[in-house]
C-alpha positions as CSV (number, residue, x, y, z in Angstrom):
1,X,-11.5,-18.0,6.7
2,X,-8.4,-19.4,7.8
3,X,-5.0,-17.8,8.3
4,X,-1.5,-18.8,9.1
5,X,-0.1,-17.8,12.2
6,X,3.4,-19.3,13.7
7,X,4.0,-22.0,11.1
8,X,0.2,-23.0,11.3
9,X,-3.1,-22.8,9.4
10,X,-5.9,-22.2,11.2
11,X,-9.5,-20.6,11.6
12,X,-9.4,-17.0,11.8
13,X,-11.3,-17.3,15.1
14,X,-8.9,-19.7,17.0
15,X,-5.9,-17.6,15.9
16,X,-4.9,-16.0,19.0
17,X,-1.6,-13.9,20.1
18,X,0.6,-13.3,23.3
19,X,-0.6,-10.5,25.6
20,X,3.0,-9.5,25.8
21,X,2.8,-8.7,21.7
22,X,5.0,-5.1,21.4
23,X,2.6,-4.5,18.5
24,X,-0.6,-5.2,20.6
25,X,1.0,-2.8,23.5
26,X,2.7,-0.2,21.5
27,X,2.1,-0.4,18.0
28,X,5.6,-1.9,17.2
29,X,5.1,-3.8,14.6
30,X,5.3,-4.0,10.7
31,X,2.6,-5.2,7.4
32,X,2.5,-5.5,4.3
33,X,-0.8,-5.9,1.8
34,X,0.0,-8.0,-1.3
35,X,-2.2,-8.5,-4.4
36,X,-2.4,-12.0,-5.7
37,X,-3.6,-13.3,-9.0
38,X,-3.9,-16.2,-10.4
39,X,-2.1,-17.5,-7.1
40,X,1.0,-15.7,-7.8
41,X,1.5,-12.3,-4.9
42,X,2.4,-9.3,-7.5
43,X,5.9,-8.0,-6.8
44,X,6.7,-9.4,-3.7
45,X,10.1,-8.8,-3.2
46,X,9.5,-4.9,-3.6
47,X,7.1,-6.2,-0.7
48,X,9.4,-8.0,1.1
49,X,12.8,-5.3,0.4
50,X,10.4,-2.9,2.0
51,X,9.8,-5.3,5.2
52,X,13.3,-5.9,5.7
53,X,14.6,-2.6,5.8
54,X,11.4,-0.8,8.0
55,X,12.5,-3.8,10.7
56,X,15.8,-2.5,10.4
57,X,14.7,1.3,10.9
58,X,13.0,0.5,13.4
59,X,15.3,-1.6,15.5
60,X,13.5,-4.9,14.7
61,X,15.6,-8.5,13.9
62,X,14.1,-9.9,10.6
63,X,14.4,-13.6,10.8
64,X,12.2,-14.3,8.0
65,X,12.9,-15.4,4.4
66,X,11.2,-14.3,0.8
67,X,11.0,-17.8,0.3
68,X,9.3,-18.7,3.9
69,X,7.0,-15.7,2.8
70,X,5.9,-17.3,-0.5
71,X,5.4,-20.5,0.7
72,X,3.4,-19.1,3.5
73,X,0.9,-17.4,1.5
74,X,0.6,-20.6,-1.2
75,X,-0.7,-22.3,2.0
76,X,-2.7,-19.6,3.0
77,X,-4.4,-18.8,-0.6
78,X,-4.9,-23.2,-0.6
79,X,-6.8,-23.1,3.0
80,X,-9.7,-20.6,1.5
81,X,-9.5,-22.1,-2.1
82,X,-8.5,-18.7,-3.9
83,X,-6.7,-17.5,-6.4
84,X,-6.9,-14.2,-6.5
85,X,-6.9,-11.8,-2.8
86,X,-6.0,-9.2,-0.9
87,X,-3.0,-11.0,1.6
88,X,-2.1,-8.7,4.4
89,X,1.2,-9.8,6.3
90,X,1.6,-8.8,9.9
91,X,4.9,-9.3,11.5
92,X,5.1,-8.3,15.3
93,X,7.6,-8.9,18.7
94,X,7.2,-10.2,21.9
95,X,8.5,-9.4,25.3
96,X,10.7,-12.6,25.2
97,X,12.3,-11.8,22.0
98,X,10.8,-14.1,19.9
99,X,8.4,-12.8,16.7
100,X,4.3,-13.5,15.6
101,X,3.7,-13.7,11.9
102,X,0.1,-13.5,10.8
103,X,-1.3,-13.7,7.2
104,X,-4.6,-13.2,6.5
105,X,-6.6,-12.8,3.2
106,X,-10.0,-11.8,2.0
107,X,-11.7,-11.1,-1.4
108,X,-10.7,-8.1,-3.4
109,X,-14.4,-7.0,-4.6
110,X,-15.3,-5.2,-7.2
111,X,-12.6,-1.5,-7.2
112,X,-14.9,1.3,-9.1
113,X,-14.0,3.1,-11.9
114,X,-12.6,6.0,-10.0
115,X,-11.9,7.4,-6.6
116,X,-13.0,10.5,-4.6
117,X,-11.0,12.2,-1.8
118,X,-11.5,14.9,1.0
119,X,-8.7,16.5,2.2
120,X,-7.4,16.6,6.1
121,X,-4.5,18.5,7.5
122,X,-2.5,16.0,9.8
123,X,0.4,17.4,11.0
124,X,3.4,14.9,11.9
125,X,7.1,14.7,12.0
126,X,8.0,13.6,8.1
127,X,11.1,11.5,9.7
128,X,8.8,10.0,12.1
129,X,9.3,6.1,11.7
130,X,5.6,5.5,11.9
131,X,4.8,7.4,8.6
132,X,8.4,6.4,6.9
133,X,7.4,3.0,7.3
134,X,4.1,0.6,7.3
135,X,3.8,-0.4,10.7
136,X,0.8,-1.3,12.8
137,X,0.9,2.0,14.6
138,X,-2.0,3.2,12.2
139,X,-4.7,4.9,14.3
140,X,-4.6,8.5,12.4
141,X,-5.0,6.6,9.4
142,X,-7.5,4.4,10.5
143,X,-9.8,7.1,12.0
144,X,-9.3,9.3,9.0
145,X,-10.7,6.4,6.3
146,X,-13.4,5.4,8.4
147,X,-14.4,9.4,8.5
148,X,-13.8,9.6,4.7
149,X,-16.0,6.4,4.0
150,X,-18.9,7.8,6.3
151,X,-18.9,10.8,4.3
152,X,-19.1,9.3,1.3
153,X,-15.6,9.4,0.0
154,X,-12.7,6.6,-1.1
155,X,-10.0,8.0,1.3
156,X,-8.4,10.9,2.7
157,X,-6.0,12.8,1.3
158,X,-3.4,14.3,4.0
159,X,-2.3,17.6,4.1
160,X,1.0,19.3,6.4
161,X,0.8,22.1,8.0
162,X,2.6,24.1,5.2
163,X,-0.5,22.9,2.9
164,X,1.1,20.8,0.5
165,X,-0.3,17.5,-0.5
166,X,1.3,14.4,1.2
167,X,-0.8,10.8,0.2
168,X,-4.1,9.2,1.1
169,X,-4.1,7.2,4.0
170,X,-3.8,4.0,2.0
171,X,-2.2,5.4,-1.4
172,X,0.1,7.3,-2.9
173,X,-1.1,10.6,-4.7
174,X,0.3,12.0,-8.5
175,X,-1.0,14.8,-10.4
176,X,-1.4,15.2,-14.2
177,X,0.4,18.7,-15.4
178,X,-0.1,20.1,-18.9
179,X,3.4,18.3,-19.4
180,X,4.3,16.4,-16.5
181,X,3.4,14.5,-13.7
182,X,4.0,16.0,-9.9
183,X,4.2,13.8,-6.7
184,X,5.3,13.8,-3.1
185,X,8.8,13.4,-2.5
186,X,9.5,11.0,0.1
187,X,11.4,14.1,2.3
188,X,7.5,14.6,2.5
189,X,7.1,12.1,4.9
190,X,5.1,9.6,2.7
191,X,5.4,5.9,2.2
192,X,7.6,4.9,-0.3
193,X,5.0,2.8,-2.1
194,X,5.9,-0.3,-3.9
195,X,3.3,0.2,-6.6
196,X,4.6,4.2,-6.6
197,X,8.1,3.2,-7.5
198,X,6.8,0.6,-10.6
199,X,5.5,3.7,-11.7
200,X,8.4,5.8,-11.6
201,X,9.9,2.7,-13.8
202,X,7.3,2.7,-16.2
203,X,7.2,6.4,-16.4
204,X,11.2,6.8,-17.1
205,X,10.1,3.6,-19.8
206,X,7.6,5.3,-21.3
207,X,9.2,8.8,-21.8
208,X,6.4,10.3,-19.3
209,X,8.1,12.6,-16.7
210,X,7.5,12.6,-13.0
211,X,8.8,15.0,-11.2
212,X,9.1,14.8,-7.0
213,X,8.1,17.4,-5.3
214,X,6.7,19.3,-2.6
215,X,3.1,19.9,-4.0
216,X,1.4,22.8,-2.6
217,X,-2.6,22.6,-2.6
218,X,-2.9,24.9,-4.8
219,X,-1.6,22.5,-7.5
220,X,-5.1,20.9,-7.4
221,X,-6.5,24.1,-9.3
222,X,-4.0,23.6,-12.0
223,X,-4.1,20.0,-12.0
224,X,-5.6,18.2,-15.5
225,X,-5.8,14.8,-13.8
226,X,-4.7,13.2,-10.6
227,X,-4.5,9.6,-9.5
228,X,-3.6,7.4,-6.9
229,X,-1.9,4.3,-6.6
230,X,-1.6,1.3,-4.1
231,X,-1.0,-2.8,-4.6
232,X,-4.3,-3.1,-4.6
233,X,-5.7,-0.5,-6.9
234,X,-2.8,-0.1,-9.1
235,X,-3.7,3.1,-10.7
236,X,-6.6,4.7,-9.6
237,X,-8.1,8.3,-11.1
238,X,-9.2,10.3,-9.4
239,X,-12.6,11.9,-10.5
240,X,-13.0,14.4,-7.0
241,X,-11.5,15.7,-4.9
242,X,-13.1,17.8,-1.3
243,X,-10.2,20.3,0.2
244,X,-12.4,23.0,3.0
245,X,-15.4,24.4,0.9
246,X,-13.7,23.8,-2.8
247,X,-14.3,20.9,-4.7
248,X,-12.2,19.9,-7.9
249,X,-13.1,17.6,-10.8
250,X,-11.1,15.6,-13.2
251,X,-11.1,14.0,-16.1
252,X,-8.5,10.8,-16.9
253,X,-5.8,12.7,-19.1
254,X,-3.5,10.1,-21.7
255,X,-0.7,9.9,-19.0
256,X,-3.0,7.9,-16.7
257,X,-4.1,5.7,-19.5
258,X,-1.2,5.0,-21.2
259,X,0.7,4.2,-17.3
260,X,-2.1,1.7,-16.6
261,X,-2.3,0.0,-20.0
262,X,1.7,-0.5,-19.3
263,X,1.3,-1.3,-15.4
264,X,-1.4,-3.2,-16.8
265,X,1.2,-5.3,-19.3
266,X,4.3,-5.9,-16.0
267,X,1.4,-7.3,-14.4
268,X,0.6,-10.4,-16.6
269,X,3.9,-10.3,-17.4
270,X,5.1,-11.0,-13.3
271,X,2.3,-13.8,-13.3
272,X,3.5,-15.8,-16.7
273,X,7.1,-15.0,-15.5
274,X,6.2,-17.0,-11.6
275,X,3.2,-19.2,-12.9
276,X,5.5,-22.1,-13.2
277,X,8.4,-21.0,-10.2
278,X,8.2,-24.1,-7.7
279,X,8.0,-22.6,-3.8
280,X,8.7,-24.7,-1.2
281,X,5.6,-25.0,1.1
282,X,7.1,-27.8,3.3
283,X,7.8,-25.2,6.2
């Protein structure tokens, strides 16, 4: 595969960074994962908006563009001949003040119909700038997937100390009331996903109300449905879900349906809107 890294394309195995990277040393650095279709990266400036203001939390000069962004994938997607991928955007400092940016991609595969999660209490600081925002300082979450998906599961799904629900360690999580949807309020600590806020939008469009919360466990008993959602699952129901000895099942309840079919609509919407917007890839 190739990749672009410091304004060049090239294999993924000659792509090589300083020793002195802050993210390599300390974690201190930022990414993002983008969904493309049909060439186009879904929502990227809810991306990109998100990018700009964690380097700003956490004390990190921006100097990149939307546009330099865009272009930068185009030539990435062109290198491996694809169209549709997952694109992950990795933006970290060095010592000397000056900045790496990586983009790599690699095929989405084949998503199934629904997810399973087991639950782990992980207790952190909720103001903590490595929760608040996506940066590279990941290990928890890392070691907490790769336990999930050895145990047979789709992902974890974090718990605080005061046992309410906070996300997955790569999504966002919602549950299906009798009459409303509950999720995580970002006071929680969570990630303000990109894909979670197009569903607040859709929701408030749709008449469907989602309230945010602190969600106790014990919301999974009364739970009808619950799903998750991430850029590059979109909505994902949840069928199981693993908390201690308990497990919980679930059905996809109307909400989740009718939110996808709709998430499902801005989608080829944003492509047939970009298809035709010319980027500059001369940089």
């Amino acid at each position: 595969m190739y990749v672009f890294l410091n304004g060049q394309i090239i294999k993924e195995e000659d792509a090589k960074i300083s020793i002195t990277d802050l993210s390599y040393q300390f974690g201190y650095g930022l990414f993002e994962t983008i969904l493309c279709r049909e060439g186009i990266p879904l929502f990227i400036e809810g991306h990109y908006k998100r990018l700009s203001h964690s380097a700003r939390d956490i004390g990190m000069t921006f100097p990149v563009d939307l546009t330099d962004i865009q272009s930068w994938i185009k030539q990435v997607l062109s290198a491996n001949k694809l169209t549709s991928a997952r694109i992950k955007v990795i933006v970290s400092k060095r010592l000397e003040d000056k900045f790496n940016i990586l983009i790599m991609t690699s095929n989405i595969g084949t998503l199934p119909a629904s997810y399973s999660l087991i639950c782990k209490t992980l207790i952190r600081d909720p103001k903590s700038i490595s929760f608040r925002n996506k940066t590279t300082s990941r290990a928890d979450s890392f070691v907490a997937y790769k336990e999930a998906i050895e145990n047979k599961f789709n992902d974890v799904l974090y718990l605080n100390e005061k046992n309410e629900l906070v996300e997955c360690s790569r999504a966002n999580i919602f549950l299906v009331l009798e009459d409303k949807i509950i999720t995580p309020s970002l006071e929680s600590g969570i990630l303000s996903g990109v894909t979670r806020s197009k569903i607040l939008d859709i929701a408030k469009k749709e008449d469907i109300h989602i309230e945010e919360k602190n969600v106790h466990s014990l919301y999974l008993n009364k739970a009808q449905s619950v799903f998750a959602t991430n850029a590059i699952i979109g909505i994902m129901p949840i069928s199981r879900i693993k908390l201690n000895e308990k497990e919980y099942n679930y059905q996809t309840h109307t909400f989740i349906t009718k939110l996808k079919n709709r998430y499902d609509i801005e989608v080829q919407e944003y492509i047939r809107k970009n298809k035709n917007t010319p980027v500059n890839i001369s940089k």
